[in-house]
ROROGU-522720 format. One record per residue (C-alpha): residue in three letters; x, y, z; residue number from 1. Coordinates in nm, 4 decimals, decimal comma. Example, Ala and Ser with C-alpha at 12.3 -4.5 7.8 and 13.67 -1.06 7.14 Angstrom:
res: ALA	xx: 1,2300	yy: -0,4500	zz: 0,7800	n: 1 $
res: SER	xx: 1,3670	yy: -0,1060	zz: 0,7140	n: 2 $
END
This chain:
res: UNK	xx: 23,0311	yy: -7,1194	zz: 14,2448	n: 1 $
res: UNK	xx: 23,0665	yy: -7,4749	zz: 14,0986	n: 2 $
res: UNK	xx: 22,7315	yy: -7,5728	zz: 14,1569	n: 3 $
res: UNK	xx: 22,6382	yy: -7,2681	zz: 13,9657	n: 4 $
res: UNK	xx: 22,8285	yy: -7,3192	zz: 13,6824	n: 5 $
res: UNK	xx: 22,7215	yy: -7,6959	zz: 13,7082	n: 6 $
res: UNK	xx: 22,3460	yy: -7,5526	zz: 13,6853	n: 7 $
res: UNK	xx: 22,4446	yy: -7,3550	zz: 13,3382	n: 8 $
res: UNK	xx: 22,6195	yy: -7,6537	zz: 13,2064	n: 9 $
res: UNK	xx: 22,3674	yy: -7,8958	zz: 13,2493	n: 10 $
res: UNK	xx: 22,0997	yy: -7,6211	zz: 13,1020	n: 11 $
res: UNK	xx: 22,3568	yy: -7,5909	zz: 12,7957	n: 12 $
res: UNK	xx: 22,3304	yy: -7,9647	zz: 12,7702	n: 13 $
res: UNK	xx: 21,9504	yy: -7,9892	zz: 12,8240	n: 14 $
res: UNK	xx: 21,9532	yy: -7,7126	zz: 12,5356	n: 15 $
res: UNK	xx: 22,1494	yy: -7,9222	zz: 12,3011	n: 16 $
res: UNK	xx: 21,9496	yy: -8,2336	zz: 12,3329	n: 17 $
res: UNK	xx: 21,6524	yy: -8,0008	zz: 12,2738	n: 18 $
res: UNK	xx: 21,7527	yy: -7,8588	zz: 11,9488	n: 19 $
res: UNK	xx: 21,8886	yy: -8,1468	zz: 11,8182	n: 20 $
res: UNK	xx: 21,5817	yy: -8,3152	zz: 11,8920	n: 21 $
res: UNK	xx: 21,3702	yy: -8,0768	zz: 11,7830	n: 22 $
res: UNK	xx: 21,5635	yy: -8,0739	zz: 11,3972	n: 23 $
res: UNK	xx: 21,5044	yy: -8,4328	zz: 11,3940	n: 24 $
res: UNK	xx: 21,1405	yy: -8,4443	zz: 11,4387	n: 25 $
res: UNK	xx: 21,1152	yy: -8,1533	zz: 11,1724	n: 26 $
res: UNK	xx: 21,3318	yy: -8,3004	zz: 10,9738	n: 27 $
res: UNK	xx: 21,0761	yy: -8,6335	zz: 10,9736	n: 28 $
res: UNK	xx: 20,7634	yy: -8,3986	zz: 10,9442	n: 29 $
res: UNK	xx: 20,8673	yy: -8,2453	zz: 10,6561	n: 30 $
res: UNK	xx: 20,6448	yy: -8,1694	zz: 10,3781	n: 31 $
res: UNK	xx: 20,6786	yy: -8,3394	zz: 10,0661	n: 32 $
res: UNK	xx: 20,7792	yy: -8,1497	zz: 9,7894	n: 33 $
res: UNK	xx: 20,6208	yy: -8,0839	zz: 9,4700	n: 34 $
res: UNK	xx: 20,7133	yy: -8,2550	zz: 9,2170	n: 35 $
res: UNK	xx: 20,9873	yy: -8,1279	zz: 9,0378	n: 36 $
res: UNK	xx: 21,0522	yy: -7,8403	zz: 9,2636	n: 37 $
res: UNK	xx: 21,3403	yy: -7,6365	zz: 9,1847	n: 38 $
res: UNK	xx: 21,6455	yy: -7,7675	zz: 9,3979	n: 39 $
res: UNK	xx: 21,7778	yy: -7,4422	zz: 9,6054	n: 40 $
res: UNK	xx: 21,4313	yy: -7,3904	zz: 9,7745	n: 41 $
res: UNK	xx: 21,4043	yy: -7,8080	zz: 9,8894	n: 42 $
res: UNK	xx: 21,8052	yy: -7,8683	zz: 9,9182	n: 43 $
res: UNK	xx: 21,9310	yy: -7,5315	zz: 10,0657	n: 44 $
res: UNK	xx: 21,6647	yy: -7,2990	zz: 10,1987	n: 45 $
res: UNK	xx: 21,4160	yy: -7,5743	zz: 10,3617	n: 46 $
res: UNK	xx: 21,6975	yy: -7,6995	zz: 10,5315	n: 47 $
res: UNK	xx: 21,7941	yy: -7,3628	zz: 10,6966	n: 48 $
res: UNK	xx: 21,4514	yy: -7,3243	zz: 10,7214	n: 49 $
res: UNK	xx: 21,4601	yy: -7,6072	zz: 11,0023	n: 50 $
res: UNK	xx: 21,7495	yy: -7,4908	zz: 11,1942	n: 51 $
res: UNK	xx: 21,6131	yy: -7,1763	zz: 11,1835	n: 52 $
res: UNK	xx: 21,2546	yy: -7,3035	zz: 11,2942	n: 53 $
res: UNK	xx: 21,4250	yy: -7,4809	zz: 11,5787	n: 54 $
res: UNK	xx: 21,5974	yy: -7,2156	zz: 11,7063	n: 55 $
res: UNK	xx: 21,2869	yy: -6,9840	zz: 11,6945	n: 56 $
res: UNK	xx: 21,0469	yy: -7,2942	zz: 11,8874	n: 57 $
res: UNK	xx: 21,3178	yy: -7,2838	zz: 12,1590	n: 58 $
res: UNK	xx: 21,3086	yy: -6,9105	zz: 12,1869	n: 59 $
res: UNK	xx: 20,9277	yy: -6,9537	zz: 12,2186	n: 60 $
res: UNK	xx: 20,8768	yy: -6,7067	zz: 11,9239	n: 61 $
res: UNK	xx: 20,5413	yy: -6,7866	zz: 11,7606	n: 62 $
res: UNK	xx: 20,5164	yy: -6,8460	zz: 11,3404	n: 63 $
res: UNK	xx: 20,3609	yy: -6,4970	zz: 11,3100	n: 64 $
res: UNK	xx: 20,6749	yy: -6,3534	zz: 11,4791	n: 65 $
res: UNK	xx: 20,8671	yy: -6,5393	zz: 11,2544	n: 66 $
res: UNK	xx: 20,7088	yy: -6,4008	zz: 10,9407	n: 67 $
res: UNK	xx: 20,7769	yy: -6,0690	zz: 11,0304	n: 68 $
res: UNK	xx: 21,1609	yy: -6,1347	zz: 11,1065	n: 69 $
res: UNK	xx: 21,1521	yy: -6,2572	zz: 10,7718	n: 70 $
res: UNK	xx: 20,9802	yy: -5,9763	zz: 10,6207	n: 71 $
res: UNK	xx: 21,2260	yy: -5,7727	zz: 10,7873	n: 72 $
res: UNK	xx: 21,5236	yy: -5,8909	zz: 10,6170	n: 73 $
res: UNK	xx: 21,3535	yy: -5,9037	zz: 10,2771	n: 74 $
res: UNK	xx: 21,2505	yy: -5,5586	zz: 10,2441	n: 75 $
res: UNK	xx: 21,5784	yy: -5,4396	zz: 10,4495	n: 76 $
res: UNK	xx: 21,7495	yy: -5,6056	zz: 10,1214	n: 77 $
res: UNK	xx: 21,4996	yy: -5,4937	zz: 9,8805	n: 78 $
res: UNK	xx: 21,5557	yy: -5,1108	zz: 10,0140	n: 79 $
res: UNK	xx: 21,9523	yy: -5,1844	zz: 9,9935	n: 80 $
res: UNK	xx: 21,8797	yy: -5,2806	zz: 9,6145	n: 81 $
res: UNK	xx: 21,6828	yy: -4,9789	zz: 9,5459	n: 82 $
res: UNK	xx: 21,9041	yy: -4,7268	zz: 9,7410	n: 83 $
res: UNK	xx: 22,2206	yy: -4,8669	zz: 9,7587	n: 84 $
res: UNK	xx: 22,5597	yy: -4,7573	zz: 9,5810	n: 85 $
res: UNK	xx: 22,5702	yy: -5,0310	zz: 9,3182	n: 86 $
res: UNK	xx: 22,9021	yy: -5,2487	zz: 9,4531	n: 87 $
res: UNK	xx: 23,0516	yy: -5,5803	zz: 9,5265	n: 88 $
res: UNK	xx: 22,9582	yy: -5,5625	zz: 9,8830	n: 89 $
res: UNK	xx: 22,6401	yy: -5,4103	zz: 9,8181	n: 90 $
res: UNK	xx: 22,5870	yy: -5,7239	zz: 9,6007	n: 91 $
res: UNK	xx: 22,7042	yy: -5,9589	zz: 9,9318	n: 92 $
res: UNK	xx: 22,4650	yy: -5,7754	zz: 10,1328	n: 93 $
res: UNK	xx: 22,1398	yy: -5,7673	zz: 9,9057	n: 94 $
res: UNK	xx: 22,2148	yy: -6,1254	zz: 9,8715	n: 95 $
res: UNK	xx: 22,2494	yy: -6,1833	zz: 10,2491	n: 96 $
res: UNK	xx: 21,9433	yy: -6,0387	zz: 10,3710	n: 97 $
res: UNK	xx: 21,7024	yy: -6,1982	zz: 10,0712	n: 98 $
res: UNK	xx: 21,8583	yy: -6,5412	zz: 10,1318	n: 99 $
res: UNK	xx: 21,8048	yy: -6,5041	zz: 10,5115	n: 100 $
res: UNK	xx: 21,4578	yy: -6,3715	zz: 10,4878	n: 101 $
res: UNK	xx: 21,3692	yy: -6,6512	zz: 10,2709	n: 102 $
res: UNK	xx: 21,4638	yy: -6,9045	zz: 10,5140	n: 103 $
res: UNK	xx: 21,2677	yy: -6,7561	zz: 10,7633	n: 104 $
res: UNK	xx: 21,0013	yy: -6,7420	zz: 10,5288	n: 105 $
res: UNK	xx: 21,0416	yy: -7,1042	zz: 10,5530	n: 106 $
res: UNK	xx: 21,0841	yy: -7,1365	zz: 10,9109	n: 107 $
res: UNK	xx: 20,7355	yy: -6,9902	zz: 10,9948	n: 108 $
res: UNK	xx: 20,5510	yy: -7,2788	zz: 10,8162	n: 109 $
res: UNK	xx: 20,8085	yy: -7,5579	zz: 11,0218	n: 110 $
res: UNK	xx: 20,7340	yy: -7,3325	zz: 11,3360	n: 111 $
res: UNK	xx: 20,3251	yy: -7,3838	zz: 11,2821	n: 112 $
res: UNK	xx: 20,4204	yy: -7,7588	zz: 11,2489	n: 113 $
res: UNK	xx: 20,5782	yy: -7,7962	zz: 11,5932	n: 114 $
res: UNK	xx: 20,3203	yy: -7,5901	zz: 11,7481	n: 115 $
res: UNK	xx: 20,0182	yy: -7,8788	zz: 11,6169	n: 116 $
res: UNK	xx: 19,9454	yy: -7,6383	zz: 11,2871	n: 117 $
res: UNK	xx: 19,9063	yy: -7,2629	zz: 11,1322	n: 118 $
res: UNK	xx: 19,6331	yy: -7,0700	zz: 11,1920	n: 119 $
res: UNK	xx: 19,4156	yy: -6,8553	zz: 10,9015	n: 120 $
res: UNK	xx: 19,6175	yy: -6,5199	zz: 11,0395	n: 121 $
res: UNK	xx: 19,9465	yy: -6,6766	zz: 11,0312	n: 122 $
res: UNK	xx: 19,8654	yy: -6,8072	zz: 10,6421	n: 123 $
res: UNK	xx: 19,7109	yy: -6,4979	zz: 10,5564	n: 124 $
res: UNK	xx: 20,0658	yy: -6,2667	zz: 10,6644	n: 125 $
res: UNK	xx: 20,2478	yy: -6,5406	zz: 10,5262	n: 126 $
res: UNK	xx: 20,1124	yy: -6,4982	zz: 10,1714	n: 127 $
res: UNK	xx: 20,0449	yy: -6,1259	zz: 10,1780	n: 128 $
res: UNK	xx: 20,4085	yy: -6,0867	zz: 10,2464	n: 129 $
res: UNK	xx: 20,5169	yy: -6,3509	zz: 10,0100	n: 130 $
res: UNK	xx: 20,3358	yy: -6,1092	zz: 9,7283	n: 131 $
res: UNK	xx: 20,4418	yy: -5,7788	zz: 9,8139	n: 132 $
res: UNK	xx: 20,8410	yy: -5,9125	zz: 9,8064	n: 133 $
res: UNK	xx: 20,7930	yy: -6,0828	zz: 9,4623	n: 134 $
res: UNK	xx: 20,6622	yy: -5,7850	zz: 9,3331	n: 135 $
res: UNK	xx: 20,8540	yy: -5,5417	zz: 9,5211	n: 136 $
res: UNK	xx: 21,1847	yy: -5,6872	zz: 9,4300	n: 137 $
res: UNK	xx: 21,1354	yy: -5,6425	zz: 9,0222	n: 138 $
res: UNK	xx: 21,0358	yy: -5,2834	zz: 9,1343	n: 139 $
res: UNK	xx: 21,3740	yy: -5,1863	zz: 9,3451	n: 140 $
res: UNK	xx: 21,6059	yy: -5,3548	zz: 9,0366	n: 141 $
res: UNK	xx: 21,3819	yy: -5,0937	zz: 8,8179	n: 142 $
res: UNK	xx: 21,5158	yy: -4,8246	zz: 9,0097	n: 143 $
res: UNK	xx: 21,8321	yy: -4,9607	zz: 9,0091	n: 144 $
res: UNK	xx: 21,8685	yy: -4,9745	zz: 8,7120	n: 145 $
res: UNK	xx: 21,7768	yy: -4,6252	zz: 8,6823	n: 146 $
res: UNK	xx: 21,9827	yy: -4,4600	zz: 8,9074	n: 147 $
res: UNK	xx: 22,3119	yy: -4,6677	zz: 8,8097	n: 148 $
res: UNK	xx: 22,3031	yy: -4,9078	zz: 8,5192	n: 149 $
res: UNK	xx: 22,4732	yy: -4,8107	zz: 8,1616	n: 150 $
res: UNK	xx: 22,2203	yy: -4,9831	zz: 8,0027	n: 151 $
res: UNK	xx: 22,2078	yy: -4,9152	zz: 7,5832	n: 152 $
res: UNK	xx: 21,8551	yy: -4,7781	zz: 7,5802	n: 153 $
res: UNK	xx: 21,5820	yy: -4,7104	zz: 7,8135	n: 154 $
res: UNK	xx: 21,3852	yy: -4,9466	zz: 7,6791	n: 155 $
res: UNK	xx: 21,5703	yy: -5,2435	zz: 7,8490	n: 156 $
res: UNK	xx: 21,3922	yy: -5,1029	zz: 8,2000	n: 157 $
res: UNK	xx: 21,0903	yy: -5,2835	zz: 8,0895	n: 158 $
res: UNK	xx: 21,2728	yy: -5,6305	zz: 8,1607	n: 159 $
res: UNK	xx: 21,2285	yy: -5,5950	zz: 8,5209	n: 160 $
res: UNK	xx: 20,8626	yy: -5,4097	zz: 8,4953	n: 161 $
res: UNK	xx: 20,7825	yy: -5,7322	zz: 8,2747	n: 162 $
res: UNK	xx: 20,9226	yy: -5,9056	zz: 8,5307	n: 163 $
res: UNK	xx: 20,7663	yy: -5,7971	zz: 8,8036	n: 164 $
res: UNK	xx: 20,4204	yy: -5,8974	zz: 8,6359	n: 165 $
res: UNK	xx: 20,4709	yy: -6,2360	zz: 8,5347	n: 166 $
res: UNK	xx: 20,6441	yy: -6,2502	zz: 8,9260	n: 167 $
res: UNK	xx: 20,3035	yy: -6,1670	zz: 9,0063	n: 168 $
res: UNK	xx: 20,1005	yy: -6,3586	zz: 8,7944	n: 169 $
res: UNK	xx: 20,3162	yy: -6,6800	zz: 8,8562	n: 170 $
res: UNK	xx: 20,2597	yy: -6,6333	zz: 9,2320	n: 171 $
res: UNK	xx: 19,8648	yy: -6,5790	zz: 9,2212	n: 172 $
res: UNK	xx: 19,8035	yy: -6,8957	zz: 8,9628	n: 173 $
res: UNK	xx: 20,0067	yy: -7,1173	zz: 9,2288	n: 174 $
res: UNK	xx: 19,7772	yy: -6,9682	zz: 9,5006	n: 175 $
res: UNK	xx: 19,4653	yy: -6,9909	zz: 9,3048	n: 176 $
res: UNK	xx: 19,5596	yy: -7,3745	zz: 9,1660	n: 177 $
res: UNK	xx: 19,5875	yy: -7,4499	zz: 9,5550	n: 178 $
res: UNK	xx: 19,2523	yy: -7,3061	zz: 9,6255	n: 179 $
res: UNK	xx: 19,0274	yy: -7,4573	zz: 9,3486	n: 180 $
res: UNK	xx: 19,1786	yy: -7,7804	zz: 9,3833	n: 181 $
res: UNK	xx: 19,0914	yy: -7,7685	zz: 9,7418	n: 182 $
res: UNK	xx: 18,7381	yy: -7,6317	zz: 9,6671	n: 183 $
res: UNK	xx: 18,7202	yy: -7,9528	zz: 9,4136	n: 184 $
res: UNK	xx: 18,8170	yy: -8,2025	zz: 9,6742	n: 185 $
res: UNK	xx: 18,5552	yy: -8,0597	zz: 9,9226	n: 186 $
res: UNK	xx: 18,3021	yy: -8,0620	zz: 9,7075	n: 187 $
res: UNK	xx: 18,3107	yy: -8,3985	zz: 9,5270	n: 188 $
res: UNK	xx: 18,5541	yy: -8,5535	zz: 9,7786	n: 189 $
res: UNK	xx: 18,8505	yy: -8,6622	zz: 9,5748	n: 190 $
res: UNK	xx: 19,1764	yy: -8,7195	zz: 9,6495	n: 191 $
res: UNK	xx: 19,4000	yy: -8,5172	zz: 9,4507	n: 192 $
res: UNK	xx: 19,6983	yy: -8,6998	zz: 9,3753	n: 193 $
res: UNK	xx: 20,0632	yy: -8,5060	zz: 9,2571	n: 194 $
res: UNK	xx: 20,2052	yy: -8,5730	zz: 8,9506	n: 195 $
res: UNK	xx: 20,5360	yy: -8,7460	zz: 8,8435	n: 196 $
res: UNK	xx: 20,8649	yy: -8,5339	zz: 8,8564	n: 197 $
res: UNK	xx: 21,2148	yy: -8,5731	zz: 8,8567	n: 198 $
res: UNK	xx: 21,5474	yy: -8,4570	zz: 8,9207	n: 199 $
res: UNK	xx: 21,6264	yy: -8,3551	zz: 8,5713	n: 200 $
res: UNK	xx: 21,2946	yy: -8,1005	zz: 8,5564	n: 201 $
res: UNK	xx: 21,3961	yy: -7,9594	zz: 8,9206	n: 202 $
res: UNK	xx: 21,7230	yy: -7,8618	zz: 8,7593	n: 203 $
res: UNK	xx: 21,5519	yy: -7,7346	zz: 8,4534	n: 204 $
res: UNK	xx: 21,3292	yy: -7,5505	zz: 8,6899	n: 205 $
res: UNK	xx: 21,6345	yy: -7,3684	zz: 8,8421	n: 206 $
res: UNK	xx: 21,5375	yy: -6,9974	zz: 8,6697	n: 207 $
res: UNK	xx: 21,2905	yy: -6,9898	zz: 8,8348	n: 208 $
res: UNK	xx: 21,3641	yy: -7,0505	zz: 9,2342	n: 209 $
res: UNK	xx: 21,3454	yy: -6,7466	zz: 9,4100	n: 210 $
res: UNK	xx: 21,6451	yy: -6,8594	zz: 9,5895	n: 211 $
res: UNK	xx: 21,8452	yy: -6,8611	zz: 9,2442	n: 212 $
res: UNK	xx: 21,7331	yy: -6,5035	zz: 9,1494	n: 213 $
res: UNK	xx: 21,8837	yy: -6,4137	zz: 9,5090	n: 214 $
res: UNK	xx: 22,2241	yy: -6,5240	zz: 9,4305	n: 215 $
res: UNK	xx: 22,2596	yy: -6,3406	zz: 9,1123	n: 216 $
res: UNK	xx: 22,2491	yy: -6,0193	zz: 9,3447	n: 217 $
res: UNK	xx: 22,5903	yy: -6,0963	zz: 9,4194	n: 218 $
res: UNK	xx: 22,6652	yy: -5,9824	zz: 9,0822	n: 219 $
res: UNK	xx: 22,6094	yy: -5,6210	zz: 9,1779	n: 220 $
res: UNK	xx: 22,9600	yy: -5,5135	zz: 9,1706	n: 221 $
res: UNK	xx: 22,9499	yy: -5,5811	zz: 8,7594	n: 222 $
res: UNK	xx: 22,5852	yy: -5,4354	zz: 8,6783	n: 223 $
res: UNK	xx: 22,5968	yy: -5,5021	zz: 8,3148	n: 224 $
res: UNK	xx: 22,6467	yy: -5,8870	zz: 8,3574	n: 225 $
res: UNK	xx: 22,4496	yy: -5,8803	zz: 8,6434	n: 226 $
res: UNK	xx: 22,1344	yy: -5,7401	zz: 8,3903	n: 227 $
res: UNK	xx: 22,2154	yy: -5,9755	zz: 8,0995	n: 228 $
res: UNK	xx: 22,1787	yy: -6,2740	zz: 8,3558	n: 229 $
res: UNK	xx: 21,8783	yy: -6,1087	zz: 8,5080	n: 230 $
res: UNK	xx: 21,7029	yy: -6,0958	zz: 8,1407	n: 231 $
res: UNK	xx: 21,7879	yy: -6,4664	zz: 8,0804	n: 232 $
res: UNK	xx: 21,6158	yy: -6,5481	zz: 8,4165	n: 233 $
res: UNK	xx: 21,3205	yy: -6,2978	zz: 8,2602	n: 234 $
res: UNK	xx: 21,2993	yy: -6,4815	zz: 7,9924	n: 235 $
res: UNK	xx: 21,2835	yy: -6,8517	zz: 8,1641	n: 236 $
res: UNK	xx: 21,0145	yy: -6,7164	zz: 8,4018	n: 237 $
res: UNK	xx: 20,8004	yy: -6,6340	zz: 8,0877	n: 238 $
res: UNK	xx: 20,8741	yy: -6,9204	zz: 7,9256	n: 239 $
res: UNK	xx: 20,7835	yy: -7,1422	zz: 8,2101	n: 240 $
res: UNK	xx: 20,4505	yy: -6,9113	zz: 8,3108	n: 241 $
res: UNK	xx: 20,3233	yy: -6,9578	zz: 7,9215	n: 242 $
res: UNK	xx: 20,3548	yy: -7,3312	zz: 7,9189	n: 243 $
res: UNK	xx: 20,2670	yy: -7,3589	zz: 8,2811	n: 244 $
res: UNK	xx: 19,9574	yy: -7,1693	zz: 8,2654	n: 245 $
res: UNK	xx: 19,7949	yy: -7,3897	zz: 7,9560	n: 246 $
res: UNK	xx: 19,8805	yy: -7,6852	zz: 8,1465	n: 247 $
res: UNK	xx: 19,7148	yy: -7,5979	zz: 8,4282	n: 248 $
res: UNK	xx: 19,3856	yy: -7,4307	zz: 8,2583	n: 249 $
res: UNK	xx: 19,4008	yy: -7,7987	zz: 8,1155	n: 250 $
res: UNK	xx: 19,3937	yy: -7,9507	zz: 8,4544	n: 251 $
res: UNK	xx: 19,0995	yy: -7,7242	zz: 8,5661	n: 252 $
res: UNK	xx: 18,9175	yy: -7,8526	zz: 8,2444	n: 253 $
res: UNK	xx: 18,9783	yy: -8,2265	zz: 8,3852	n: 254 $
res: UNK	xx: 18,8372	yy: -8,1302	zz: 8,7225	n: 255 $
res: UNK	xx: 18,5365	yy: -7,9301	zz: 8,5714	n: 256 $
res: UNK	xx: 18,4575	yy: -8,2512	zz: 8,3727	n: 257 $
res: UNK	xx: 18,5107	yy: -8,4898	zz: 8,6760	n: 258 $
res: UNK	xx: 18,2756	yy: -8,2501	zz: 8,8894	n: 259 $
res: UNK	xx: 17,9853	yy: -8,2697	zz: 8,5836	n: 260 $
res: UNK	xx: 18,0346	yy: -8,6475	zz: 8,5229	n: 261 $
res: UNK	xx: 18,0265	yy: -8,7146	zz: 8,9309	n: 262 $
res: UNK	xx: 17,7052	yy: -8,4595	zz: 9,0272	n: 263 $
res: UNK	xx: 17,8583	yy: -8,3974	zz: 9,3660	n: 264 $
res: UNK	xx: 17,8517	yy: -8,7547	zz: 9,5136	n: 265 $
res: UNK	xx: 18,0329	yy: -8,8249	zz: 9,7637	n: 266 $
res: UNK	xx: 18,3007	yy: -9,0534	zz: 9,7229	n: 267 $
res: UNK	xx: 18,6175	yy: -9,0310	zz: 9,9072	n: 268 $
res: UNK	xx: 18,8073	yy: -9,3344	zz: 9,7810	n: 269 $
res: UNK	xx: 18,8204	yy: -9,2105	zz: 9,4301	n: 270 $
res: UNK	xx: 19,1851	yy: -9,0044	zz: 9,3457	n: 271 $
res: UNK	xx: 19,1783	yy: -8,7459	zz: 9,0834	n: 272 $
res: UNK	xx: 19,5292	yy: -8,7256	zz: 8,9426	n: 273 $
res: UNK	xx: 19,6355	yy: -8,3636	zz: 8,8832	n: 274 $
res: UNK	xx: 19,9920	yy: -8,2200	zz: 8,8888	n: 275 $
res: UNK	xx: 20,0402	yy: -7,9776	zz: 9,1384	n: 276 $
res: UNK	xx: 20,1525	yy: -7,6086	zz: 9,0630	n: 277 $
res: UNK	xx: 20,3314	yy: -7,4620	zz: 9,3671	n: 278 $
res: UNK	xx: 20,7239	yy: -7,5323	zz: 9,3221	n: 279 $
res: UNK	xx: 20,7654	yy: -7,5680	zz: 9,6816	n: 280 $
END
């Protein structure tokens, strides 16, 4: 009997040193963030991301498997949104199960990392999922909103329709900016260097982290408060898509121009500075 329970110790131990080990060396792989990225998706989520990631890697769960536990949780919290008797707790668990499936939607990525790199499948889920929940989630505070809000007129249920499209619209220019950029570099072989940010535009960028939006769900239980906040996130999304989006057309100009002047050499010690557009 002791040398049995010696065996599970010493596993429990071995276990330990494992996971502990296995945070660390995420921890110094980490990605490096864009700059300026808005502070609850670097500070809070990517580091439950890692725990997360290592707990997964010991289970031997691949990053695919990953991506659909965090699916999971998402759209179990969008459904509670839509469905749900509007409520305090309702509020604790919509918030709970977006906030969890968002750090699983940053543990899949960590996952791939510890496992020598993603695969085209595993990217493909990854962001197919990632744009059916930023859409979907505008959608189920629509219905909400329809089936228990006191709002003045029915014409404040376009704020989350609106919503949902510049959700949308945000999330495809960060894909596409990724892509052409990448298309650029291949082609002319540049390096494309990030631009300069800094603490005080991460904070200013705080209306529009995903993980920020989750937490006002916790202000279910007092739905007209709840809305007004909602609308003032609205309206900082816009804002930041309208300026963000001429910048960025501006930065496809540059590389248009540096592809004509160049011809398609191919040089790969020149850097092309351009600011990236993905917050995270």
């Amino acid at each position: 009997m002791n040398v049995i329970g010696g065996g599970h110790a010493s596993r429990d131990v071995t276990n330990a040193v494992g996971y502990r080990t296995t945070v660390k060396a995420l921890a110094s792989a980490q990605k490096v963030a864009a700059p300026g990225a808005p502070p609850y998706s670097i500070y809070i989520n990517r580091r439950a991301g890692r725990y997360l990631a290592a707990v997964c890697h010991s289970a031997g769960l691949n990053p695919n498997i990953v991506s659909v536990i965090s699916a999971a949780f998402t759209f179990t919290g969008i459904g509670f949104l839509a469905f749900g008797d509007l409520s305090w707790s309702l509020g604790v668990a919509v918030w709970l199960c977006l906030a969890v499936g968002y750090a699983f939607d940053s543990a899949d990525g960590q996952v791939a990392r510890l496992r020598g790199g993603g695969s085209l499948a595993g990217e493909w889920l990854d962001h197919v999922v990632d744009s059916a929940k930023v859409s979907s989630l505008h959608l189920a505070v629509l219905v909400a909103a329809y089936r228990g809000f006191d709002l003045p007129h029915p014409g404040w249920m376009l704020v989350p329709l609106a919503f949902c499209i510049v959700a949308a619209v945000s999330f495809f220019s960060m894909i596409l900016n990724d892509h052409l950029k990448e298309i650029h570099s291949l082609k002319t072989g540049t390096v494309l260097l990030s631009g300069s940010g800094s603490k005080l535009k991460s904070f200013l960028l705080l209306p529009t982290d995903y993980g920020f939006l989750c937490l006002l769900f916790l202000l279910l239980g007092a739905p007209d408060f709840f809305f007004i906040l909602y609308t003032l996130v609205f309206v900082a999304n816009l804002g930041h898509l309208l300026l963000a989006s001429a910048k960025w057309f501006r930065d496809m100009g540059r590389l248009d121009t540096n592809s004509t002047t160049r011809g398609g050499t191919d040089d790969r010690s020149d850097q092309v500075p351009v600011t990236g557009g993905q917050h995270s």
